[in-house]
Structures are given as structure tokens and as C-alpha cells.
C-alpha positions, 0 to 999 in steps of 0.5 A: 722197877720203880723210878727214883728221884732225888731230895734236897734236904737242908740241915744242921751240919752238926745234926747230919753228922751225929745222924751220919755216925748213927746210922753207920753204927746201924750199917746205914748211910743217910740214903737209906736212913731216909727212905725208911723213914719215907716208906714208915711213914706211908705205911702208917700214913703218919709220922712214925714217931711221937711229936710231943711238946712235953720237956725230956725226962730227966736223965737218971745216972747209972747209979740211980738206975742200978739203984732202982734195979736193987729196990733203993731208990724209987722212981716217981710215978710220973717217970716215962723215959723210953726203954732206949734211955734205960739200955743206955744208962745200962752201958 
């Protein structure tokens, strides 16, 4: 069995408890959170995410994007907003 060791990690209060209530909503606590993101990132041998200076997409309101679904409004072409974003809007 692999030893284990311990990290100290200084955050936000207010980031690490909108993580926290993130993670239990997937059944995780911070500990396992953590260790996911190390494994993934040994894995491959990288961040695992997209660092990107870029600025956010602008945030569509349900409307728009029910309106994008029925073919009334047309979204630019430059429009790169993550499948996350659009599985929210559709809540």
C-alpha cells in the first residue's frame, strides 16, 4: 500500500467553500477532490485543464438559448462556451 503524506493548502475561504459544496453535490470531500486533480495531472503530465488568458463567454440567458434551439436567434461565430454553460442554461 502507498504511503501517504499531508498538504497544506492556503485559499480563499470563499472559494474553498463554493469547492466544498461542489464536490459534495458530486459525493466528494476536498480530500478526494484533490487527489483526482493530482492523479489527472500525472496522468497527463500536464494541468488537466486549459489555462487561457481569453475573457469568459458572455453568459446567454435561458431565452437566447431556447431561442437558438428553435432557430430564432443566431449565434456568432466566434460563440465558444463550453457544454457545461449550455446544460446550465437548460436547468
Amino acid at each position: 500500500m502507498a504511503t501517504t503524506t499531508n498538504i497544506n493548502v492556503r485559499a480563499d475561504s470563499e472559494i474553498k467553500s463554493k469547492a466544498q459544496d461542489i464536490f459534495a453535490s458530486l459525493g466528494l470531500d476536498m480530500s478526494t477532490a484533490i487527489n483526482m486533480f493530482l492523479r489527472q495531472t500525472v496522468r497527463q503530465n500536464d494541468i488537466p485543464f486549459v489555462l487561457t488568458t481569453a475573457p469568459m463567454p458572455k453568459k446567454r440567458s435561458r431565452e437566447e438559448m431556447f431561442g437558438f434551439l428553435r432557430g430564432e436567434y443566431k449565434i456568432a461565430d466566434d460563440f465558444d462556451a463550453p457544454l457545461e454553460d449550455f446544460m446550465e442554461y437548460m436547468k
